[in-house]
N, C-alpha and C positions, 0 to 999 in steps of 0.2 A: 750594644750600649745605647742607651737612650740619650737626650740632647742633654741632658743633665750632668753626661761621663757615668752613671753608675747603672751597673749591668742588672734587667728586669728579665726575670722568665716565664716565657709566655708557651700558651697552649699549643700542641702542637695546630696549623692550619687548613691542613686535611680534611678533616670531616668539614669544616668550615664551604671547603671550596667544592665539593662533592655536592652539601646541599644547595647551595647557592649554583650547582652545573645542571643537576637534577630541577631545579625550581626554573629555572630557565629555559630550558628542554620543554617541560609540561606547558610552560608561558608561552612557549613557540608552537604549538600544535605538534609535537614531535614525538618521538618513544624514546625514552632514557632506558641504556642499555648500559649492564655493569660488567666487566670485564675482571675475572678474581682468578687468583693463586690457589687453585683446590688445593694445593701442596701447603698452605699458611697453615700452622696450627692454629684450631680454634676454629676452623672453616666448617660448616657446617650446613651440603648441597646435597643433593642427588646425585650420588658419587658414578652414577651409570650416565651421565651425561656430561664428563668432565672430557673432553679431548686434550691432550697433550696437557695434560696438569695445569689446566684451565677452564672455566665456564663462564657462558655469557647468560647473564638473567635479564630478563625484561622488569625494568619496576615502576615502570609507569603505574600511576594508580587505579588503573581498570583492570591489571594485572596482579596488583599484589591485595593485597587483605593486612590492615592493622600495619603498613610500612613508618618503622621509625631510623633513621637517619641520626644516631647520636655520635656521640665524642670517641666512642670504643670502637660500636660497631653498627652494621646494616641489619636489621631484623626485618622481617615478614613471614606471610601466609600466602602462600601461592599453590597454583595445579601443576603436577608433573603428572602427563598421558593420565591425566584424571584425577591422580589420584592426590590429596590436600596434604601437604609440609611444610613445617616450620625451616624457614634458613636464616640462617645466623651467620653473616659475614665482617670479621674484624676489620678493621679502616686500614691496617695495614698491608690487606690481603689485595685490596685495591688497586687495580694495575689500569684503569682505563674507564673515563661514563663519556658517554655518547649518544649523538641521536641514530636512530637507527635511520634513518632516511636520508641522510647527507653525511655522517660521520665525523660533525662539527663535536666537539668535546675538550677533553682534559687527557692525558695521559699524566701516569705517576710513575716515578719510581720503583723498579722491585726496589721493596725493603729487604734488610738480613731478618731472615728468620728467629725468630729468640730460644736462648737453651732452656730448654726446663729439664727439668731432673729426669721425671715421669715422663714423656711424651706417649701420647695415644698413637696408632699408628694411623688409625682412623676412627675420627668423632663418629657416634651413636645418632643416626638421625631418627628423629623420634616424627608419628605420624600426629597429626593434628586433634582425630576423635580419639586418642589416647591409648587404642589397642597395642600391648605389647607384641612383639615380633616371635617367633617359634622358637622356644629353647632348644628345638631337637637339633643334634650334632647336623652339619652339610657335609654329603660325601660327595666327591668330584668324582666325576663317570667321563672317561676318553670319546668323545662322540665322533664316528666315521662315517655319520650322512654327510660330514662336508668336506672333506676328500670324496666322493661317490657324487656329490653335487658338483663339484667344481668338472670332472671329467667330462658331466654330463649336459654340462656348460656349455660347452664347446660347440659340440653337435645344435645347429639350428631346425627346427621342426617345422620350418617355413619352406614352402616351394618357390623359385620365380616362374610366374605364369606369363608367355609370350603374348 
């Protein structure tokens, strides 16, 4: 309720405080690190760098390409091991921004998840210069050099010399 007695609804404050943690961050000579729920529907990363149904992105702006910070969501253009993608991070997915050098930041709340009818299991990440990905079917093949590696692990191939 406002001072008035009559109840106004207002935006949520999230993105709000994200860009203003991130403008702060960049103000301080610092690196603004994002902390996200790969698990959020609608998250849309380099699913091969998610640990424990989490990723941390750099989005300082020496990092990212075209970063916009709206009401929905995190967008940019970034390099994964070279190679150029678009990610698309919903504000709800947000779980943390931060400086990397001292870990002065924001933490959030996980959010509930929302139902949707349809859910993907996993978003489509699309590459930047627009080439589409191989239609051809992927077959999974049992690989046994890493049982034969880990054995061979073991044995060191170093002598101590007196």
């Amino acid at each position: 309720m406002n001072p008035t007695g009559t109840q106004t609804s207002m935006s949520p404050c999230k993105p709000y405080l994200v860009r203003a943690i991130h403008d702060w961050i960049e103000d301080n000579g610092c690196t603004p690190y994002l902390l996200v729920d790969a698990e959020f529907p609608g998250v849309q990363v380099p699913f091969e760098y998610v640990k424990d149904g989490q990723i941390v992105l750099n989005i300082s702006s020496g990092a990212t390409g075209a970063l916009s910070i709206g009401d929905d969501s995190i967008e940019f253009n970034a390099r994964f091991g070279g190679s150029p993608r678009h990610v698309s991070v919903p504000i709800a997915a947000v779980l943390y921004i931060y400086a990397r050098e001292n870990g002065e930041g924001m933490p959030f709340a996980p959010e509930p998840k929302p139902d949707y009818a349809q859910q993907p299991s996993e978003p489509e990440l699309t590459t930047i210069d627009g080439s589409q990905p191989d239609d051809a079917p992927v077959e999974t093949v049992a690989d046994d050099s890493a049982d034969k590696s880990k054995k061979s692990a073991k044995v060191s191939h170093l002598k101590v010399i007196k």
